[in-house]
C-alpha positions in Angstrom: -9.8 -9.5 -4.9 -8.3 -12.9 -6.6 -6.3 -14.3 -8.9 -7.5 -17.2 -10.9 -4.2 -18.5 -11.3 -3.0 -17.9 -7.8 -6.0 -19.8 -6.1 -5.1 -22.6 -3.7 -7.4 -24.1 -0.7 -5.3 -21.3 1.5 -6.6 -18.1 -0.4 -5.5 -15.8 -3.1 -2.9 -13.5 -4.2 -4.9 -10.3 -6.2 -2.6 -8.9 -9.0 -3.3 -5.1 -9.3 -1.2 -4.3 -12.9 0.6 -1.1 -12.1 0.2 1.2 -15.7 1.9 4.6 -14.1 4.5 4.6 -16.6 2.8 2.8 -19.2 0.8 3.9 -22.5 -2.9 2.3 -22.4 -3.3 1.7 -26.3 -6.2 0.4 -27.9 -4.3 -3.2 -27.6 -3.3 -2.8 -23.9 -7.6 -2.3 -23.8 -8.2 -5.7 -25.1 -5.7 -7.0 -22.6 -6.8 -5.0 -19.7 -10.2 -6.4 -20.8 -9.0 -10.3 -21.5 -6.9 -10.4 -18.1 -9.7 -9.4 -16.3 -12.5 -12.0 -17.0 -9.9 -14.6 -16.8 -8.8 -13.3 -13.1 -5.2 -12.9 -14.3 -5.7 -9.7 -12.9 -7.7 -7.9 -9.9 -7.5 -3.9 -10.5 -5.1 -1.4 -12.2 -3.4 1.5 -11.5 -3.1 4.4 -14.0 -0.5 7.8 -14.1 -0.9 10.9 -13.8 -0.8 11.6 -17.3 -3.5 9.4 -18.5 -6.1 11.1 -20.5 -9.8 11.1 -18.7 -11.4 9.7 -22.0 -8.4 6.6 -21.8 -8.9 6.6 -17.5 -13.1 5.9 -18.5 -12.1 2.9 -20.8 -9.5 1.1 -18.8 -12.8 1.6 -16.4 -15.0 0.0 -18.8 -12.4 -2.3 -20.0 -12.5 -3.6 -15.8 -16.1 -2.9 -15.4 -17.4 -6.4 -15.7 -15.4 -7.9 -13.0 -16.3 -5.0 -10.7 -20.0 -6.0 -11.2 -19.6 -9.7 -11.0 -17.6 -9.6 -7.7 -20.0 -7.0 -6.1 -16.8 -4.6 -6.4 -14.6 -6.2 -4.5 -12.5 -6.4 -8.2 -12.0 -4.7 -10.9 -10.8 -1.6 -9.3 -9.0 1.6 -11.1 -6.9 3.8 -9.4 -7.0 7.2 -10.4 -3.8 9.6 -9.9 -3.8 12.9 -9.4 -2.1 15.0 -11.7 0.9 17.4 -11.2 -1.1 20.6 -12.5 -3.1 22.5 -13.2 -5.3 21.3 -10.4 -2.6 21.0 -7.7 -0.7 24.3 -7.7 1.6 23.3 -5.4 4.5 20.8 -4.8 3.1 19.6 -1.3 -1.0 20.2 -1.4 -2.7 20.8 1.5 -5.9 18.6 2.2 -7.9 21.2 1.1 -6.2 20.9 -2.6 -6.3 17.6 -2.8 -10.4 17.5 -2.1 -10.5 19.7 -5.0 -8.3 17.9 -7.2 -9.9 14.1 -6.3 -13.2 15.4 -6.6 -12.8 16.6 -9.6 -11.2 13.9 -11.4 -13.7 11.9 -10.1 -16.4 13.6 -11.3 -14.7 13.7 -14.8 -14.2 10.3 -15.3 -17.4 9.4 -13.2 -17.2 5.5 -13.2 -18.8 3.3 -10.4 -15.3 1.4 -10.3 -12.8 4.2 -10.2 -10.7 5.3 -6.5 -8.5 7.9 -6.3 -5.0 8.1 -5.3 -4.0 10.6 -2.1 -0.7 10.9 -1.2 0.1 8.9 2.3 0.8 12.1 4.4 -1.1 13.8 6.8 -2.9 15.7 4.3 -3.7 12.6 2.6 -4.9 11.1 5.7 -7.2 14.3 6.6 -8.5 14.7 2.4 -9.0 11.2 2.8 -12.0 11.4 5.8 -13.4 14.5 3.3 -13.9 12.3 0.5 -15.1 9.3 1.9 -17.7 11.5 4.1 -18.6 12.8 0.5 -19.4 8.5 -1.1 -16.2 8.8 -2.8 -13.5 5.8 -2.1 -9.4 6.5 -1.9 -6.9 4.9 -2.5 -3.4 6.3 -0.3 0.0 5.8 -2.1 2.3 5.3 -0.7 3.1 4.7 3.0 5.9 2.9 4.6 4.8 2.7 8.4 2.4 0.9 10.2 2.2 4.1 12.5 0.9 5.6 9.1 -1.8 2.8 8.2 -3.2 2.8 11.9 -3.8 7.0 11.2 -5.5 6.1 7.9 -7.7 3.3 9.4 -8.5 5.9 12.2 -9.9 8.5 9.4 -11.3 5.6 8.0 -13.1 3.7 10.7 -14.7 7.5 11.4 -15.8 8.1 8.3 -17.8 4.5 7.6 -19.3 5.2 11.6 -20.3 8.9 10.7 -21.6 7.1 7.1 -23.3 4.2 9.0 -24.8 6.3 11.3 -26.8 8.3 8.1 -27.7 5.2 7.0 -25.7 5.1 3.7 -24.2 2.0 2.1 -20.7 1.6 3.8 -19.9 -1.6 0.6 -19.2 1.3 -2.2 -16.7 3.0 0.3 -14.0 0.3 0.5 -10.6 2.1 0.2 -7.5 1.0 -0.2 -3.6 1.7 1.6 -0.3 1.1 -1.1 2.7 0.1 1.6 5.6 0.3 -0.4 9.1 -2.0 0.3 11.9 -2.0 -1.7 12.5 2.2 -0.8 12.6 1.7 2.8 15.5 -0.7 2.8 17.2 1.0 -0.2 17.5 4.1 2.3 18.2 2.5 5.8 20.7 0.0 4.0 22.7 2.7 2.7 22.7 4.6 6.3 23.8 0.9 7.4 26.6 1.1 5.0 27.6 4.6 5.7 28.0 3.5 9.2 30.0 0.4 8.7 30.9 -2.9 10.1 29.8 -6.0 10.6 26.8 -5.6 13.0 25.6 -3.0 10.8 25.8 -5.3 7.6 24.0 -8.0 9.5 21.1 -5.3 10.0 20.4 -4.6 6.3 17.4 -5.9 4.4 15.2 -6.0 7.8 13.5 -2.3 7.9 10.7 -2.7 4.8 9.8 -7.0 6.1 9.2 -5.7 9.3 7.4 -2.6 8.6 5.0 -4.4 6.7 4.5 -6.5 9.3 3.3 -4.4 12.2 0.9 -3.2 9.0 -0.5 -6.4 8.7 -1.1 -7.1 12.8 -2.7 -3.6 12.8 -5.1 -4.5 10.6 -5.7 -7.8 11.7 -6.1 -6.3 15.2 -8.2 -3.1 13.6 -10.7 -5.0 11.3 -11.1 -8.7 13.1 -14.8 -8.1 14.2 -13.7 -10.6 17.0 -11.4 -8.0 18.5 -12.8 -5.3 17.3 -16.6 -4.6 18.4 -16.5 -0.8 16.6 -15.6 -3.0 13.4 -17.8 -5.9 14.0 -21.0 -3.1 13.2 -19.7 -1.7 10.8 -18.8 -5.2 8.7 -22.4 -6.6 9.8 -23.6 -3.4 7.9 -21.5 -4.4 4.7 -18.0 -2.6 5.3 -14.8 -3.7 3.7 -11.8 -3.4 5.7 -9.0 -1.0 4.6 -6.9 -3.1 2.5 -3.5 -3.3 2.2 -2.2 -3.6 -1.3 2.0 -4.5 -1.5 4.3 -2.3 -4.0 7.6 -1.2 -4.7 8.1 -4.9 -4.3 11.4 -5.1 -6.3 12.8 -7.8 -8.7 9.9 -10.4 -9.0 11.5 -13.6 -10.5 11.9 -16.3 -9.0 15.3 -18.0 -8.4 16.0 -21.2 -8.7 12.3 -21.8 -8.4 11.3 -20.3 -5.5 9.8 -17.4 -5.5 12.4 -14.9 -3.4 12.3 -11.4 -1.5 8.9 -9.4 -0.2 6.4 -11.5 -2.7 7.5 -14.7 -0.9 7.4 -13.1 2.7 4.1 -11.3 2.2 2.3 -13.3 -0.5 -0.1 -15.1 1.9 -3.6 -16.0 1.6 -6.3 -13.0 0.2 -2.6 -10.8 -0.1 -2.7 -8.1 -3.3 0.3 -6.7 -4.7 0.8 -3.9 -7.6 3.3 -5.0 -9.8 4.4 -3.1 -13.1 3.3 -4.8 -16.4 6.6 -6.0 -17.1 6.5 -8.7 -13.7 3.1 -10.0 -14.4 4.5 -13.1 -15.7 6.8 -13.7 -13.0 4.3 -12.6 -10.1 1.8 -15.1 -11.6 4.2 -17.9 -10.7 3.0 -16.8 -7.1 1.2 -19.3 -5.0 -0.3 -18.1 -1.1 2.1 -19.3 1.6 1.2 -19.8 5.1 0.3 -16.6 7.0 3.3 -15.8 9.3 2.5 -15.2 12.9 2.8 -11.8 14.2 4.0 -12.9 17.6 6.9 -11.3 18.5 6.7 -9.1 15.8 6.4 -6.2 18.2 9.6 -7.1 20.2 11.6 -7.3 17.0 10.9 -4.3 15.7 11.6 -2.7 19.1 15.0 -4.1 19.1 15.7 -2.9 15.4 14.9 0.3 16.1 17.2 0.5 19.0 19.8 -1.3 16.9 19.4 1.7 14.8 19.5 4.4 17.5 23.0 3.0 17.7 24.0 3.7 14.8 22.4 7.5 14.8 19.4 6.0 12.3 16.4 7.0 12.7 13.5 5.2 11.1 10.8 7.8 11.5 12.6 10.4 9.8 13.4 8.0 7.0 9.8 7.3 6.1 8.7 11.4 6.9 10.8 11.8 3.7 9.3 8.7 1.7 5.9 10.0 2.6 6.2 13.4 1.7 6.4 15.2 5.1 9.2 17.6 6.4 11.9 16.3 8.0 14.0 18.1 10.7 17.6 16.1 12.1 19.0 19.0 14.0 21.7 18.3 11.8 22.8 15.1 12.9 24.7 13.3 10.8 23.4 9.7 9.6 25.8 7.6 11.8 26.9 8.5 15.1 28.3 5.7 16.7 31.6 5.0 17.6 33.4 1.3 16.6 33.3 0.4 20.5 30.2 0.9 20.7 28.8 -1.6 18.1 29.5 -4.6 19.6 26.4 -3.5 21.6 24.2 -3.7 18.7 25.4 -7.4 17.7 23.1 -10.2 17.0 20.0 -7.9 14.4 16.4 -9.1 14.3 15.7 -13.1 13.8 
């Protein structure tokens, strides 16, 4: 996916306009449409309360670029909605084949993915669906623990596919890692805990997150590393993308683009952002690619950082993603005033 406005000799930055809480009109058509052949946008991403008949045209309205980039643009993401197919609050895989599918087959456009929740039963409906030619699209993770288990479903699913002889190109899939939720909830267990260590702590969790993300998939789909993946892309396979959201305020300050865009807005990055940022995302130009050396080491030490404090990262994203969370009923900080000083000096 690119953005005509963000090339540079470095890459692109793909725009995917987010339209979950937004009305598609007749008028936001003709933009949809307009956007689209003049690259100011890559994909979209529609609610769960948009119509089928309005979910075909925003298809249509995208088809064109789909065709003329072989479909690596002009994507739609479908979203499930809340009822009457899903009866329940948390489907089980099983439910959520049923509910893809049949959205799928309602709106039945060459162009369309459907959104799975980033949980283990997203992960597992995820290998179904693919195994049955139909490409996903999970919203929203916040670990790269969770991205590696998606690319594992994934990476079976194109072998089992490649192996039948079927076209692996029409299967490329897609993983939302979101930002701005993670440190909004480890910030405020920072606060809760106090202090000046823990204050120097706060803003790290999401950057870092998405991060390890990007070195697994580096490591995961590099056919130069990878020998499972160098097969599968000889044979046409796209890898499973990451696509940035939940990305926070967009505009720039005092010029320079600030927060997660600027961070992860390297080359060939894409990042959802609601209609409302588009102008102020477009002002985004690829920056270098930030090494990922180290990047392991660092997140060690932030976690144990956190530990400290009684914060416990995986529990934090469980509850983001949707899974059940058990603390044993400790309490969100747990760590005396003397002890802090142990915990001085954060993540560079």
């Amino acid at each position: 996916m690119s953005s005509v406005r963000g090339r540079s000799a470095a890459g692109t930055v793909a725009l995917w306009l987010d339209l979950q809480d937004s009305v598609v009109e007749r008028r936001r058509l003709r933009q949809l449409s307009a956007m689209s052949a003049t690259g100011r946008i890559a994909g979209a991403r529609l609610g769960p309360r948009t119509a089928v008949a309005t979910a075909r045209q925003v298809c249509d309205a995208l088809r064109p670029l789909h065709d003329r980039t072989g479909g690596r643009q002009g994507t739609v993401v479908l979203t499930l909605p809340s009822s009457p197919v899903l009866a329940s609050p948390a489907p089980d895989a099983a439910e959520l084949v049923r509910g893809a599918a049949s959205l799928a087959d309602r709106v039945d456009r060459p162009n369309q993915v459907v959104a799975l929740p980033a949980n283990g039963a997203g992960v597992s409906a995820m290998e179904v669906l693919l195994g049955r030619g139909l490409s996903v699209h999970l919203a929203t993770c916040f670990s790269a623990r969770r991205y590696e288990q998606a690319a594992a479903a994934y990476l079976a699913s194109l072998t089992r596919a490649h192996a039948d002889g079927r076209d692996l190109a029409p299967l490329a899939s897609t993983v939302a890692f979101g930002l701005r939720p993670l440190d909004v909830r480890i910030d405020a267990l920072l606060d809760q805990a106090g202090g000046e260590e823990a204050k120097a702590l706060r803003g790290t969790a999401a950057l870092l997150a998405a991060r390890l993300a990007q070195r697994a998939s580096a490591r995961l789909f590099d056919p130069r590393t990878s020998p499972s993946w160098e097969a599968l892309a000889a044979a046409g396979a796209r890898p499973l993308r990451l696509v940035w959201t939940e990305l926070g305020d967009l505009a720039p300050v005092g010029g320079a683009q600030a927060g997660y865009a600027a961070e992860l807005g390297a080359a060939d990055t894409t990042l959802a952002v609601p209609a409302q940022a588009l102008d102020a995302a477009e002002g985004l130009r690829p920056g270098p690619a930030r090494s990922d050396q180290g990047v392991g080491a660092q997140a060690d030490h932030f976690e144990a950082c956190l530990r400290w404090f009684g914060i416990r990262t995986e529990e934090v994203v469980r509850e983001l993603e949707g899974e059940p969370v058990d603390t044993g009923g400790r309490p969100a900080s747990a760590v005396s005033s003397r002890n802090r000083s142990l915990v001085a000096g954060g993540v560079s």
